[in-house]
Backbone as XML, in Angstrom:
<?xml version="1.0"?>
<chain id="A" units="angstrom">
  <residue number="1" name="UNK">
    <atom name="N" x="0.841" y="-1.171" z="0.000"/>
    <atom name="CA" x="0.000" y="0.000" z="0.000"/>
    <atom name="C" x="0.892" y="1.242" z="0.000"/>
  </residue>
  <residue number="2" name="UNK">
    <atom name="N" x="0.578" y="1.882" z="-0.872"/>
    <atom name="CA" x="1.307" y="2.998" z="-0.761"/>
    <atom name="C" x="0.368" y="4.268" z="-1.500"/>
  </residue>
  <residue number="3" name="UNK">
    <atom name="N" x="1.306" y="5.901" z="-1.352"/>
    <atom name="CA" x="0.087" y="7.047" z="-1.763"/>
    <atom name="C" x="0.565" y="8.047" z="-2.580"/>
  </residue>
  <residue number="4" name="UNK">
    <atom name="N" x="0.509" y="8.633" z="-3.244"/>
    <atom name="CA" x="1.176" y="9.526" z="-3.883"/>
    <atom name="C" x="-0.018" y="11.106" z="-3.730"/>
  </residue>
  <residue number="5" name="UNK">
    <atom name="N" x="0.596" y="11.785" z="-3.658"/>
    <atom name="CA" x="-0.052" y="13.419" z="-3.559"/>
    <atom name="C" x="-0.727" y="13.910" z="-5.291"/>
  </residue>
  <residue number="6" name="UNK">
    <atom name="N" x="-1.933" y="14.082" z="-5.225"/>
    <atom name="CA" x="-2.688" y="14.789" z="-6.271"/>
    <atom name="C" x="-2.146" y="16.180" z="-6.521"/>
  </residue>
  <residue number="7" name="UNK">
    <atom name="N" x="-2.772" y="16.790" z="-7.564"/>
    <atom name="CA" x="-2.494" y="18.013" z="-7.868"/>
    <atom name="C" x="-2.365" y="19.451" z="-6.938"/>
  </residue>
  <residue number="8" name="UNK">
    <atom name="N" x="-4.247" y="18.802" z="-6.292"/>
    <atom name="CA" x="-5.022" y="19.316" z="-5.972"/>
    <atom name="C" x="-4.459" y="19.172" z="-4.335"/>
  </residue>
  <residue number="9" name="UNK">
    <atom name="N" x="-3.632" y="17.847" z="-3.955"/>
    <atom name="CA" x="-3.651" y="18.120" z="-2.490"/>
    <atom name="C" x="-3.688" y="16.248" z="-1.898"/>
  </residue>
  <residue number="10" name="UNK">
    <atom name="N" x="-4.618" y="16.181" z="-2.294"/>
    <atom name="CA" x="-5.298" y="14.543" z="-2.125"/>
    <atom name="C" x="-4.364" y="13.813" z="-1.842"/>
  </residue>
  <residue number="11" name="UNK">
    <atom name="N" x="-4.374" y="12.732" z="-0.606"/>
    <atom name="CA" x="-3.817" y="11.942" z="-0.850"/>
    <atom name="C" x="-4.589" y="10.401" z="-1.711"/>
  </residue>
  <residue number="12" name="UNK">
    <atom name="N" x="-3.706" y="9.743" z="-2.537"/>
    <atom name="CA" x="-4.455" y="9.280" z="-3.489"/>
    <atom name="C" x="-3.754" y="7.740" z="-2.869"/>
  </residue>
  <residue number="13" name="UNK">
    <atom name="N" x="-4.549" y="6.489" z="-2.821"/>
    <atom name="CA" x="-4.127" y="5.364" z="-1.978"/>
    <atom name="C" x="-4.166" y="4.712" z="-3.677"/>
  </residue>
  <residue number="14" name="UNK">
    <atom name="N" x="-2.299" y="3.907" z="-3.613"/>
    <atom name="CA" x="-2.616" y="2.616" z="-4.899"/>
    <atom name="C" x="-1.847" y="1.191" z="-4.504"/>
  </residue>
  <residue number="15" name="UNK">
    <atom name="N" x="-2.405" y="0.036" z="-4.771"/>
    <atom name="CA" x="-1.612" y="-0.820" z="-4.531"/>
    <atom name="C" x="-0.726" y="-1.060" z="-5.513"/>
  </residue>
  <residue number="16" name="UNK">
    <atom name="N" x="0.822" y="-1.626" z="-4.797"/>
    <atom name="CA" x="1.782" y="-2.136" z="-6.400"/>
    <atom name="C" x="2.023" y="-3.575" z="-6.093"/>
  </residue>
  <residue number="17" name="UNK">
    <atom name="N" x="2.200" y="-4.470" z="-6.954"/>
    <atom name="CA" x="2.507" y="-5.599" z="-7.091"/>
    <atom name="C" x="3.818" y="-5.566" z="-8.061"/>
  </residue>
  <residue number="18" name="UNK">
    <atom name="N" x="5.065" y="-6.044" z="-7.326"/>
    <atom name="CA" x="6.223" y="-5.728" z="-8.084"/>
    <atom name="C" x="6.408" y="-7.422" z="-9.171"/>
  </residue>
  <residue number="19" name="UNK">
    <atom name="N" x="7.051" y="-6.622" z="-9.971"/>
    <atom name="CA" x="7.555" y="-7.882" z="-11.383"/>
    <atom name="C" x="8.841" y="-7.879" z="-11.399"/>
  </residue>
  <residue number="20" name="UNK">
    <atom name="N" x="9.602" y="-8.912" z="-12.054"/>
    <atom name="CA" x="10.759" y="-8.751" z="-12.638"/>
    <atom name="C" x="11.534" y="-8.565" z="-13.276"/>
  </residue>
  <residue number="21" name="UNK">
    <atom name="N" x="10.591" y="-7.783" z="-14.269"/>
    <atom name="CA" x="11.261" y="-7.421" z="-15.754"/>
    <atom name="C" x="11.547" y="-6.261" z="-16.048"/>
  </residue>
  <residue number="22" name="UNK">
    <atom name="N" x="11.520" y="-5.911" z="-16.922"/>
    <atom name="CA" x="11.943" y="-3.952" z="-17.087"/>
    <atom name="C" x="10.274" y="-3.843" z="-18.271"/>
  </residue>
  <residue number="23" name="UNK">
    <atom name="N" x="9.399" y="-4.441" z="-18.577"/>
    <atom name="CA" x="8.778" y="-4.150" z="-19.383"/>
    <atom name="C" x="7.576" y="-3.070" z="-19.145"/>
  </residue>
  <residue number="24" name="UNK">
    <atom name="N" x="6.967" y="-2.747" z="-19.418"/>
    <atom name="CA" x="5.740" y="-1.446" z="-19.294"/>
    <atom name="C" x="4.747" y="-2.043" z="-18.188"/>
  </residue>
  <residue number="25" name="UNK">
    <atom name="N" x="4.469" y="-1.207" z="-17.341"/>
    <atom name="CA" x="3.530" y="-1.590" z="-15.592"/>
    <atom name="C" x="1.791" y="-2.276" z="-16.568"/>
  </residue>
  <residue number="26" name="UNK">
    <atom name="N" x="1.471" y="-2.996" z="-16.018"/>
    <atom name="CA" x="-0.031" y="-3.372" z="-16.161"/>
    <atom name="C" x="-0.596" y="-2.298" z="-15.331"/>
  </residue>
  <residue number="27" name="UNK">
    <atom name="N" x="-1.748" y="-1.485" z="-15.524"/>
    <atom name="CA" x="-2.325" y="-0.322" z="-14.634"/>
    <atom name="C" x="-4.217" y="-0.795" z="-14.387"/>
  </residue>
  <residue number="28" name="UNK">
    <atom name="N" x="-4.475" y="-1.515" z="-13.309"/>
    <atom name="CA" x="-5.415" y="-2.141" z="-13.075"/>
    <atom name="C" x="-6.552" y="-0.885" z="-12.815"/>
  </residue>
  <residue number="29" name="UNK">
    <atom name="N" x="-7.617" y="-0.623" z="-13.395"/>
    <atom name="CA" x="-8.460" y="0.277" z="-13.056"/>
    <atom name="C" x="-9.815" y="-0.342" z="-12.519"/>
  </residue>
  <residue number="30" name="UNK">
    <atom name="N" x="-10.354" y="0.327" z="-11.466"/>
    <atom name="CA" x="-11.265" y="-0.141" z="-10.563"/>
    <atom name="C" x="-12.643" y="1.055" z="-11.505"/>
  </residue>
  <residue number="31" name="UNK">
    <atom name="N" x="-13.818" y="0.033" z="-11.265"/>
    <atom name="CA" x="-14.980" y="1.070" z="-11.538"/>
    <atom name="C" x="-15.771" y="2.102" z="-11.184"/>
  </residue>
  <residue number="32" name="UNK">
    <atom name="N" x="-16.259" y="2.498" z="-11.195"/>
    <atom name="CA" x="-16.772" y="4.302" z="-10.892"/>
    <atom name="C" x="-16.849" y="4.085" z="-9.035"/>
  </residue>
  <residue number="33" name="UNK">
    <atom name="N" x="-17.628" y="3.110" z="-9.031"/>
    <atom name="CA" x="-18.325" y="2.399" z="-7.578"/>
    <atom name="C" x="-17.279" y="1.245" z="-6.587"/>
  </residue>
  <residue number="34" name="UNK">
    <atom name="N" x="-16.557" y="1.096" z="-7.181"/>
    <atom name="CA" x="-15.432" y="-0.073" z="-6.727"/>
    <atom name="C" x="-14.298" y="0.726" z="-6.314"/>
  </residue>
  <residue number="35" name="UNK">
    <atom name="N" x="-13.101" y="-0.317" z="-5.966"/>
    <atom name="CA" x="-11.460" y="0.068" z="-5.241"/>
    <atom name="C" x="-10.955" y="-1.000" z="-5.753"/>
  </residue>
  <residue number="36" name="UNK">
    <atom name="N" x="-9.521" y="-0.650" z="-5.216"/>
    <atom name="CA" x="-8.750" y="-1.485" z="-5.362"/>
    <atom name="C" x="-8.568" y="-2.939" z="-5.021"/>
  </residue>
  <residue number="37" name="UNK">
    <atom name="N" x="-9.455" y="-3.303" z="-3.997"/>
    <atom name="CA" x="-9.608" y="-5.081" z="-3.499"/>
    <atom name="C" x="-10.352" y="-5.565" z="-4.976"/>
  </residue>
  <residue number="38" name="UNK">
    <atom name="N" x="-10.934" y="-4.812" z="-6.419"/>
    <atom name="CA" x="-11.322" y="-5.975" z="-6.633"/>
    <atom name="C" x="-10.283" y="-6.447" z="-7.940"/>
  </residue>
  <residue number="39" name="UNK">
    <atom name="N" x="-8.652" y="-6.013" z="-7.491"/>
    <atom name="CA" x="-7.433" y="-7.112" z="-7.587"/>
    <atom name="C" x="-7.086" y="-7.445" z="-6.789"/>
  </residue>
  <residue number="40" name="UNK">
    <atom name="N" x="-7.436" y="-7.840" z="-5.865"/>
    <atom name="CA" x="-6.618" y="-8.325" z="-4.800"/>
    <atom name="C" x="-6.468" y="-9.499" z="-5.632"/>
  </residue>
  <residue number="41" name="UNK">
    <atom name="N" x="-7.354" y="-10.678" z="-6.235"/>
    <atom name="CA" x="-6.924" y="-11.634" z="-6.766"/>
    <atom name="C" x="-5.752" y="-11.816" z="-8.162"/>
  </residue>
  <residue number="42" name="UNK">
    <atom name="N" x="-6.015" y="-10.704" z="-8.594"/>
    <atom name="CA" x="-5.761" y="-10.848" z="-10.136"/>
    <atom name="C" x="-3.874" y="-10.441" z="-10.379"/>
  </residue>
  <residue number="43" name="UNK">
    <atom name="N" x="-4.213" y="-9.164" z="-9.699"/>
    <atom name="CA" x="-2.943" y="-8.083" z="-9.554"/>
    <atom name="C" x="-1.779" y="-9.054" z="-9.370"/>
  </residue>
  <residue number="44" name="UNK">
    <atom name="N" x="-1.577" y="-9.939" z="-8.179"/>
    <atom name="CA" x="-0.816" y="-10.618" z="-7.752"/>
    <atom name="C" x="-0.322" y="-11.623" z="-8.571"/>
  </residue>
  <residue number="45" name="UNK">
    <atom name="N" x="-1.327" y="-12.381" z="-9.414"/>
    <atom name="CA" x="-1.122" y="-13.458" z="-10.537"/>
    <atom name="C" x="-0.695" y="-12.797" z="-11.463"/>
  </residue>
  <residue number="46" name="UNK">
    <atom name="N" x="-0.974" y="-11.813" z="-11.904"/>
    <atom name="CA" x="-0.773" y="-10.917" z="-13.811"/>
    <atom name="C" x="1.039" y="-10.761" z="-12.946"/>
  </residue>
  <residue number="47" name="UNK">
    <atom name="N" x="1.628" y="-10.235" z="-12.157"/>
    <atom name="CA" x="2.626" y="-9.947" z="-11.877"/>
    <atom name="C" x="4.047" y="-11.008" z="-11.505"/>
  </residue>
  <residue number="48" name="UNK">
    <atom name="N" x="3.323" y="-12.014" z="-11.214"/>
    <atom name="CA" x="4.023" y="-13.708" z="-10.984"/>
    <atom name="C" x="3.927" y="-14.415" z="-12.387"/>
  </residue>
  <residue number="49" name="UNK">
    <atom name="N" x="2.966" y="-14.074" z="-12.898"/>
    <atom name="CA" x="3.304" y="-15.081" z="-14.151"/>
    <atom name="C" x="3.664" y="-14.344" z="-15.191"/>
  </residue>
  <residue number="50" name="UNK">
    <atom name="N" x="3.532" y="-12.711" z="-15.539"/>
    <atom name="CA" x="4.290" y="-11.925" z="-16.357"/>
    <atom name="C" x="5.521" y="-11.554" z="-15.901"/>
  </residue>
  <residue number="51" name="UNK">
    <atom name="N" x="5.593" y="-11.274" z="-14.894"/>
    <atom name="CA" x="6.911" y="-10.595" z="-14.544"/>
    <atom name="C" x="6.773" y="-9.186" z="-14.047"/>
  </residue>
  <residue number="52" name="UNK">
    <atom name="N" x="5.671" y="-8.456" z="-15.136"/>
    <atom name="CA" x="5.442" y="-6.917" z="-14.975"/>
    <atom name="C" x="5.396" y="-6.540" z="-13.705"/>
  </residue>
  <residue number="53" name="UNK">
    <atom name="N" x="5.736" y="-5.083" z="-13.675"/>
    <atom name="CA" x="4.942" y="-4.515" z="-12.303"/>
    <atom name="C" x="3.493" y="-4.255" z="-12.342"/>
  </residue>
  <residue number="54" name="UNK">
    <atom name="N" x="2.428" y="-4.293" z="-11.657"/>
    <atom name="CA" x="1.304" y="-4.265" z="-11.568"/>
    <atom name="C" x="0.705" y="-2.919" z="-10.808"/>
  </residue>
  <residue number="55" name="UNK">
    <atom name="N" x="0.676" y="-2.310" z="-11.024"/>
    <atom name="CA" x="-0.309" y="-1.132" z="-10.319"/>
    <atom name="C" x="-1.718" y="-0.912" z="-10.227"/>
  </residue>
  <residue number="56" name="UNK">
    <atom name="N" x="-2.408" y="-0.404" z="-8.820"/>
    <atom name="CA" x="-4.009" y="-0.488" z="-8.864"/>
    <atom name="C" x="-4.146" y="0.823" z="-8.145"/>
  </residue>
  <residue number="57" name="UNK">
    <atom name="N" x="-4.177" y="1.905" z="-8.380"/>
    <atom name="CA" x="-4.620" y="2.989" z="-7.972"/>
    <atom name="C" x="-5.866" y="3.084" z="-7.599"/>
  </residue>
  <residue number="58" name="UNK">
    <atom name="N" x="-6.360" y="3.941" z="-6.482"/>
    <atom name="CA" x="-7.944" y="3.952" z="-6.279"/>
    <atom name="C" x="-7.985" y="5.490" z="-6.406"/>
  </residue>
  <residue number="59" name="UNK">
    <atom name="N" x="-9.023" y="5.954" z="-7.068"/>
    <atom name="CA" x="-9.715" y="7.258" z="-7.213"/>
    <atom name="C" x="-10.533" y="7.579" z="-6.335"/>
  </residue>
  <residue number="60" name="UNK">
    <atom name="N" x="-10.084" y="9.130" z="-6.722"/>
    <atom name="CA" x="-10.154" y="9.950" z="-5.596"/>
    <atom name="C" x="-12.153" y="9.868" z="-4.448"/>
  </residue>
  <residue number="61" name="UNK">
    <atom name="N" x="-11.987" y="9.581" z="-3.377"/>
    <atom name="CA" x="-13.434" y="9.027" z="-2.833"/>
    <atom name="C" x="-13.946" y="8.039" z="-2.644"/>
  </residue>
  <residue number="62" name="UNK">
    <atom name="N" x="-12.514" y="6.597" z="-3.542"/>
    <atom name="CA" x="-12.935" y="5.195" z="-3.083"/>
    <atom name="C" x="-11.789" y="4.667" z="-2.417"/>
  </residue>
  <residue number="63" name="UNK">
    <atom name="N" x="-12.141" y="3.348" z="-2.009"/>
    <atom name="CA" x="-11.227" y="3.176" z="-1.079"/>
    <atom name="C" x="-10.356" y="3.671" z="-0.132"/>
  </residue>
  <residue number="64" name="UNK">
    <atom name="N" x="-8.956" y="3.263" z="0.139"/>
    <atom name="CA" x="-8.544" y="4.548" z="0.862"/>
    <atom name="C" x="-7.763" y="5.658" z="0.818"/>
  </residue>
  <residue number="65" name="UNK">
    <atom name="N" x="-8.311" y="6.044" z="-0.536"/>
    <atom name="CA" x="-8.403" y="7.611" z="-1.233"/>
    <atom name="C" x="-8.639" y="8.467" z="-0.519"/>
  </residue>
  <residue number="66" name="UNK">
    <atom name="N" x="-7.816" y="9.720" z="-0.289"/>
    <atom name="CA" x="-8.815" y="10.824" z="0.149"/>
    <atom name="C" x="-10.104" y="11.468" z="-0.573"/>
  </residue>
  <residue number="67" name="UNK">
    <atom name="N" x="-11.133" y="11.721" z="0.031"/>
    <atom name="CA" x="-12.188" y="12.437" z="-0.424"/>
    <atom name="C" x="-12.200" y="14.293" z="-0.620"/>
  </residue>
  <residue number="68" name="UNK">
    <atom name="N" x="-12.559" y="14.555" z="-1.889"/>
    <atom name="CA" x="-12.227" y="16.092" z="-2.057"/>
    <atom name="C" x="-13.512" y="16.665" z="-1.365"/>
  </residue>
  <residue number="69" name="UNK">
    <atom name="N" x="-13.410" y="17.874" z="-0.520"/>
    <atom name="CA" x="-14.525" y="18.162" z="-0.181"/>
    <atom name="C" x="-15.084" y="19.259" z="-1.473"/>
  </residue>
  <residue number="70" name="UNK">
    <atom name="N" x="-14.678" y="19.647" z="-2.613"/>
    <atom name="CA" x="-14.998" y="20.438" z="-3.182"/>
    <atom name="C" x="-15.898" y="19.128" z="-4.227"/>
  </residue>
  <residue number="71" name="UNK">
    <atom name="N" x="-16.999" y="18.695" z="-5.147"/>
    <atom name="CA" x="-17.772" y="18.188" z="-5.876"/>
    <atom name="C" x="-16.964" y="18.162" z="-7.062"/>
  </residue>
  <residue number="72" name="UNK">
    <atom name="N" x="-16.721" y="19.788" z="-7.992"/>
    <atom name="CA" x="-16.060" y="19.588" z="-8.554"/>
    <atom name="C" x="-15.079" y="19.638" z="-8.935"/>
  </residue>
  <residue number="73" name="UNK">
    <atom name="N" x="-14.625" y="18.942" z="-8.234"/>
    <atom name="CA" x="-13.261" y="18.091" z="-8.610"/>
    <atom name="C" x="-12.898" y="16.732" z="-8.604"/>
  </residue>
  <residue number="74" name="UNK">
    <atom name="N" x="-14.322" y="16.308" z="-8.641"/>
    <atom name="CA" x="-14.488" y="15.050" z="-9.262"/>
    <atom name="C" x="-14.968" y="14.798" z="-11.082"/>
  </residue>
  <residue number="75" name="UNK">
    <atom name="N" x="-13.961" y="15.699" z="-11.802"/>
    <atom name="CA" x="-14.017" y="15.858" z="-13.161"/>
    <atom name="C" x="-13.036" y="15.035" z="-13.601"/>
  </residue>
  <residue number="76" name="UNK">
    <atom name="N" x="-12.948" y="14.336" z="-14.811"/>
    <atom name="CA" x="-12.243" y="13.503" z="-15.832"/>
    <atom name="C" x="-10.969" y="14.626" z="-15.704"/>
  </residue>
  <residue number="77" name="UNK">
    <atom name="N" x="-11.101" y="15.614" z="-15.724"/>
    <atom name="CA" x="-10.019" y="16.576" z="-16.181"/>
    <atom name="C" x="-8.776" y="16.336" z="-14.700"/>
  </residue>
  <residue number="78" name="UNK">
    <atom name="N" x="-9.780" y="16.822" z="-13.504"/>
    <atom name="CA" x="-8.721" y="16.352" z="-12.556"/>
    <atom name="C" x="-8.566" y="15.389" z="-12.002"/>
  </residue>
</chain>
């Protein structure tokens, strides 16, 4: 588990699943309504049997994302 800082401020929660290769990260995206548990299964396998690194970021308001108190800034843009 780890977090990286938004533009805006946010702290933004993503899981990584490390690989062994040097090739391009798999970037697991969760749905409008979902987080990151729903790789908990997958993330771990795509990364053991490819090699890749695996990343699952959760957006901003799910999981354990920070929540913006401003509405919009829950735009595609930010």
């Amino acid at each position: 588990h780890q977090h990286w800082q938004s533009p805006d401020g946010l702290a933004l929660h993503f899981r990584r699943y490390e690989g062994r290769c040097e090739r391009s990260p798999v970037i697991c995206l969760h749905g409008l309504t979902r987080n990151a548990r729903d790789f908990e299964q997958l993330a771990p396998h795509i990364a053991s049997t490819t090699g890749r690194l695996v990343l699952v970021p959760e957006m901003r308001g799910r999981g354990r994302s920070a929540y913006a108190a401003d509405p919009a800034t829950y735009a595609i843009p930010t």
